[in-house]
C-alpha positions as CSV (number, residue, x, y, z in Angstrom):
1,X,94.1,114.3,107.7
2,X,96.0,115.9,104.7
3,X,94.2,119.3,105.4
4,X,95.9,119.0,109.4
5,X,99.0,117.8,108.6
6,X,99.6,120.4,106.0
7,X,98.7,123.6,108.4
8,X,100.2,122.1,110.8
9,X,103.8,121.0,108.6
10,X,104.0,117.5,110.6
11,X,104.9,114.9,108.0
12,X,102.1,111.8,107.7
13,X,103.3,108.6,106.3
14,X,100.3,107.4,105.4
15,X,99.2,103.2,105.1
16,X,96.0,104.3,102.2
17,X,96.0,103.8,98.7
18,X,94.7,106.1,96.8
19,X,96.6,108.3,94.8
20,X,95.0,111.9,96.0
21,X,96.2,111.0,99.1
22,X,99.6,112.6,97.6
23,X,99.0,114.1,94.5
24,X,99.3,116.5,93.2
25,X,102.5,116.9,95.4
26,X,102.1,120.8,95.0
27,X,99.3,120.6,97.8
28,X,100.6,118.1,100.0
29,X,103.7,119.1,100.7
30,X,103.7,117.0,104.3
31,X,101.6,113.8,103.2
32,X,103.9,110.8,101.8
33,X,102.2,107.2,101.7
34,X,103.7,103.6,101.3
35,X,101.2,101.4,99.6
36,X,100.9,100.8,95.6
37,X,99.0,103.5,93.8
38,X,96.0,102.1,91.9
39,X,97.3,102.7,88.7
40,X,100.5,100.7,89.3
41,X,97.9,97.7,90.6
42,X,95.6,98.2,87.3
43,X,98.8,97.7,85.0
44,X,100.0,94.8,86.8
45,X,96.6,93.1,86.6
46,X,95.5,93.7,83.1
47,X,99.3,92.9,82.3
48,X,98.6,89.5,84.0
49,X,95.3,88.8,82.2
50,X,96.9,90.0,78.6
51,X,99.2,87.2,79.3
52,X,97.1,84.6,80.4
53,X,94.7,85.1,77.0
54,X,91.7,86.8,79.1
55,X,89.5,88.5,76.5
56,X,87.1,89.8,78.4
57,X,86.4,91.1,81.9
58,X,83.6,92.6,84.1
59,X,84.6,95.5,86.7
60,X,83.0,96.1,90.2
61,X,84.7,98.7,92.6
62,X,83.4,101.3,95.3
63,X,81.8,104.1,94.5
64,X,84.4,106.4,96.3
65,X,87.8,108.4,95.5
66,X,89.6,105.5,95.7
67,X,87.4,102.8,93.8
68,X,86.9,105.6,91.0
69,X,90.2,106.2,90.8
70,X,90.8,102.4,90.3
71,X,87.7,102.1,87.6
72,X,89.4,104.6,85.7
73,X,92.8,102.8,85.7
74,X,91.6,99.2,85.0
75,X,89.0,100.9,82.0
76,X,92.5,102.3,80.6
77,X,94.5,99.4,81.1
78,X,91.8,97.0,79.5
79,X,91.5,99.6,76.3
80,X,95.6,99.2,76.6
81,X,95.9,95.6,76.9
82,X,92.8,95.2,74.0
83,X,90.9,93.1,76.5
84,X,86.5,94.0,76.6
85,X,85.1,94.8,79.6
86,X,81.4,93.4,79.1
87,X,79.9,95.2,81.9
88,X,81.0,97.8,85.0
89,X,79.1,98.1,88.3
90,X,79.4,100.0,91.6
91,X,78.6,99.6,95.2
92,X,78.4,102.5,98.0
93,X,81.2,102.1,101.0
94,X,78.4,100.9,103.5
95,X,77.2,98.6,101.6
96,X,76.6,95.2,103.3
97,X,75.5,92.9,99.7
98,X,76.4,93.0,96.4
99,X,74.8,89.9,95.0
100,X,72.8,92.1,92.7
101,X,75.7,94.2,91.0
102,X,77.5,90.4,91.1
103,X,74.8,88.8,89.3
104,X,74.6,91.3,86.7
105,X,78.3,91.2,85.7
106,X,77.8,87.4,85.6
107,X,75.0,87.7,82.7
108,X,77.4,89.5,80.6
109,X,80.0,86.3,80.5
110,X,83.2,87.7,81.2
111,X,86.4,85.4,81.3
112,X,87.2,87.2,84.6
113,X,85.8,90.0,86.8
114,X,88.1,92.9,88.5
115,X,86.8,93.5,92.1
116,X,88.0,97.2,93.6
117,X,87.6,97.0,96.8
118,X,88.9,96.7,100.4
119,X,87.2,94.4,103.7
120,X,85.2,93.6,104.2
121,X,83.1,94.3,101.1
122,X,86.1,92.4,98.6
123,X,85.3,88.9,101.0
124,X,81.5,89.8,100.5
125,X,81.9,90.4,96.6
126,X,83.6,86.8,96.3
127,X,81.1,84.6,98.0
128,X,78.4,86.9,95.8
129,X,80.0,85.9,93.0
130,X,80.1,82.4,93.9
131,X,76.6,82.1,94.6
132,X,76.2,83.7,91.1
133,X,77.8,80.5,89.8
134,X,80.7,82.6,88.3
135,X,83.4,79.9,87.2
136,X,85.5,82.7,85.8
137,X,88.6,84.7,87.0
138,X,88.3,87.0,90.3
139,X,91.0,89.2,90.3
140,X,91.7,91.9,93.6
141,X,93.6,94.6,93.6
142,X,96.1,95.4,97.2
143,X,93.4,97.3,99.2
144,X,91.7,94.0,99.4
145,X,92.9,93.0,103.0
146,X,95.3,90.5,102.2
147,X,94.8,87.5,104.8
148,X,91.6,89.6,105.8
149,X,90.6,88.4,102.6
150,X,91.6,84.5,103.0
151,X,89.5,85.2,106.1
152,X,86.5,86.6,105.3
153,X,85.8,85.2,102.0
154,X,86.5,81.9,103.5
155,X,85.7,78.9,101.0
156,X,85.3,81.7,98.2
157,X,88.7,83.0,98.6
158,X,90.0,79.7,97.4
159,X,91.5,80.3,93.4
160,X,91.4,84.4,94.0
161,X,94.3,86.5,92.6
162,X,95.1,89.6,93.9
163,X,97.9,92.2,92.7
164,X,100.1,93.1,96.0
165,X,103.9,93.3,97.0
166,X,105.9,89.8,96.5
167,X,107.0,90.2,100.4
168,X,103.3,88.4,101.1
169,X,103.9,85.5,99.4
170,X,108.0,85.7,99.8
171,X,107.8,81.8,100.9
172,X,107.7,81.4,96.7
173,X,111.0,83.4,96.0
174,X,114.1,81.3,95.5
175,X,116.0,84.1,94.2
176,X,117.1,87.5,95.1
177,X,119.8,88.6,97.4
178,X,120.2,90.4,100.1
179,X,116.8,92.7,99.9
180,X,115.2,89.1,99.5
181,X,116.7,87.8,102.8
182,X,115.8,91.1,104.8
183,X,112.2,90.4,103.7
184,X,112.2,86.3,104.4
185,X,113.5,87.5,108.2
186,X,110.8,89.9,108.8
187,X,108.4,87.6,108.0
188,X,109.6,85.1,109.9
189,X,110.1,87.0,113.2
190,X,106.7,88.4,112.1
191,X,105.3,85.3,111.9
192,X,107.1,83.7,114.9
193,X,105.7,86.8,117.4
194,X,102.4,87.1,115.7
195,X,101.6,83.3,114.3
196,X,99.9,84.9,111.2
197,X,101.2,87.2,108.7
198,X,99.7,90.6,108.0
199,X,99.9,91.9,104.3
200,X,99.5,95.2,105.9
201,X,102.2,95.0,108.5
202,X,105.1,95.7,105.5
203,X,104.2,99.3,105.2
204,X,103.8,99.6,108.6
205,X,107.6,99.0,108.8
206,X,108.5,100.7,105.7
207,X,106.9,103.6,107.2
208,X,108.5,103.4,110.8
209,X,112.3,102.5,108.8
210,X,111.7,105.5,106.7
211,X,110.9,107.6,109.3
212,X,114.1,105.9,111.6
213,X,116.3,107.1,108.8
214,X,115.0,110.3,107.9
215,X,115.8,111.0,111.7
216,X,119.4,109.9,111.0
217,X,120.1,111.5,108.3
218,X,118.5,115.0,109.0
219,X,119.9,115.0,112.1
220,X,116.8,116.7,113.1
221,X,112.7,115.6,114.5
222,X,111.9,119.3,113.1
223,X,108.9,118.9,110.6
224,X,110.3,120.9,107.9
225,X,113.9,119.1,108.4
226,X,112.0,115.6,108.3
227,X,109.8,116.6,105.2
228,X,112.5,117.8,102.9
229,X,114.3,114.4,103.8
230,X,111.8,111.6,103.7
231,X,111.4,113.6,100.1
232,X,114.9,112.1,99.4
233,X,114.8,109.0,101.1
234,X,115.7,105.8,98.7
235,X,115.9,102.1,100.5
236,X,115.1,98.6,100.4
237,X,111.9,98.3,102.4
238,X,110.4,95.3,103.6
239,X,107.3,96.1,100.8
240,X,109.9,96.6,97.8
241,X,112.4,99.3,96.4
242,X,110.8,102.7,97.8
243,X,112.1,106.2,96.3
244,X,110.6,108.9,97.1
245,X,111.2,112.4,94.9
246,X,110.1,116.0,95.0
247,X,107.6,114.7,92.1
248,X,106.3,111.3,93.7
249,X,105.6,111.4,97.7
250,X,104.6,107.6,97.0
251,X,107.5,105.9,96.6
252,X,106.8,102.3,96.3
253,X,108.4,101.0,92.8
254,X,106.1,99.1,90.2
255,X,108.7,96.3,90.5
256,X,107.6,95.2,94.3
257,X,104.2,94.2,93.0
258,X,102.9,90.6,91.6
259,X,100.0,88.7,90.9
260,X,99.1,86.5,93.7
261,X,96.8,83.4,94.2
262,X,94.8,81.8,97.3
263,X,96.1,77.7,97.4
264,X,95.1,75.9,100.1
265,X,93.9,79.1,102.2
266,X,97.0,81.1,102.0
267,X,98.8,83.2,99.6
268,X,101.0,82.1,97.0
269,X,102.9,83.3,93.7
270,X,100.5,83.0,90.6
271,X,103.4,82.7,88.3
C-alpha cells in the first residue's frame, strides 16, 4: 500500500503495527499509522516483568517484518532489563499449530514466555502452551487482537497479559480528567451500539478524528495540504496522547500504553 499511496501523494492512516510501515519517514512521506510501534510494546513489557522479579523468559513471534521487528525489541529490552531469555522460537504466518515451538520453550523453564503475534495464531499459541503444562507467565504484545483474543483463546486466555492502550480496560481508571472522560464516553456509546468493545475500534477513531481535523485546519482535502498537516497534528485521541512530527509519522505516545490482564474473560488493569 505504501508503494500506492506514495506515487500517488494520498495520505494513509494506517491501523498496522509495525514500525516500517512509517519509517524511515524519508520514504514515506504519505503513510502515518495510529497503533503502538513494537518497540514501545517491548519496553513496556520487559519493564513490567523487571518489576514483578521475572528472571527469565522464553520468546515466540512470527517469522515476518513485523514479528522480527518485535524479536529484536524484546531480545534488547531483556539484555536491558537483565532478565535471560532461555530459549527463542518462530512460526510462519500460515501457520495453523505451534505446540511444537510451545513445548520447546517450556523445556527450557522460563518464568514467563513473550508471544509476538496477532489472531488468530496468539489464541492458538496460548492453548499450546497450556496443553504444554506451562504454569508460567504469557505475556502478548497489542497486535494480539484484543477481545479476539479473550475469544479465541477461550479458557486459555484466562491470567494472559498483554501490553495495549489503557482505553481497553478504561473501566479500571479512577483518575484522569477530561481526556479520561472522552475515552469512558466512547466506550460506552461503543459498547451501548455494539454490545462488545473492540480494542481495535480506538485507532479506528483516532484515525477518522485526525483526519476530521486535519480537514479543518488545512482548510483543504488536497493530498499535499492534508499530508503536511496531519504531520503537525497533536490531540487527545481516544487511544492516548498522539503527536505526530516531520520525524515520527506514528504518533501514539509511550504513555497511552499498559500492561493488561484477562479476569473473568475480559480485560482488566494488571497493576
Amino acid at each position: 500500500m505504501t508503494s500506492i499511496v506514495e506515487k500517488r501523494k494520498v495520505p494513509l492512516i494506517s491501523l498496522a503495527s509495525a514500525t516500517a510501515i512509517t519509517n524511515p519517514v524519508s520514504e514515506r512521506q504519505y503513510t502515518f499509522k495510529i497503533s503502538p510501534n513494537p518497540a514501545q510494546d517491548a519496553e513496556v513489557l520487559l519493564a513490567d516483568l523487571k518489576k514483578k522479579g521475572v528472571k527469565s523468559v522464553g520468546l515466540l513471534n512470527v517469522d515476518n517484518p513485523y514479528g522480527q521487528e518485535g524479536r529484536a525489541a524484546v531480545l534488547a529490552q531483556a539484555r536491558k532489563a537483565g532478565i535471560k531469555v532461555t530459549g527463542t522460537q518462530q512460526f510462519g504466518q500460515e501457520d495453523k499449530d505451534m505446540s511444537v515451538q510451545a513445548k520447546r520453550l517450556v523445556e527450557d523453564r522460563p518464568e514467563a514466555v513473550v508471544v509476538w503475534a496477532v489472531m488468530p495464531a496468539a489464541g492458538i499459541i496460548a492453548k499450546n502452551l497450556r496443553d504444554a503444562e506451562f504454569d508460567g507467565g504469557v505475556y502478548l504484545d497489542a497486535g494480539a487482537g484484543a477481545e479476539l483474543f479473550v475469544k479465541g483463546a477461550q479458557g486459555a486466555a484466562e491470567g494472559v497479559h498483554m501490553v495495549f492502550p489503557r482505553v481497553l480496560a478504561i473501566g479500571d481508571v479512577t483518575a484522569g480528567g477530561e481526556s479520561v472522560r472522552n475515552q469512558k464516553q466512547w466506550v460506552a456509546r461503543y459498547t451501548d451500539r455494539y454490545e462488545d468493545y473492540s480494542g481495535f475500534a480506538s485507532f479506528a477513531a483516532d484515525s477518522a478524528l485526525m483526519l476530521r481535523d486535519a480537514i479543518a485546519k488545512s482548510g483543504s482535502t488536497d493530498g499535499a495540504q492534508l499530508r503536511d498537516t496531519i504531520e503537525t497534528i497533536g490531540f487527545d485521541g481516544v487511544s492516548g496522547p498522539i503527536r505526530n512530527s516531520a520525524k515520527e509519522h506514528s504518533g501514539l505516545q509511550p504513555e497511552s500504553l499498559g500492561v493488561l490482564v484477562v479476569r473473568d474473560g475480559d480485560w482488566h488493569l494488571a497493576n
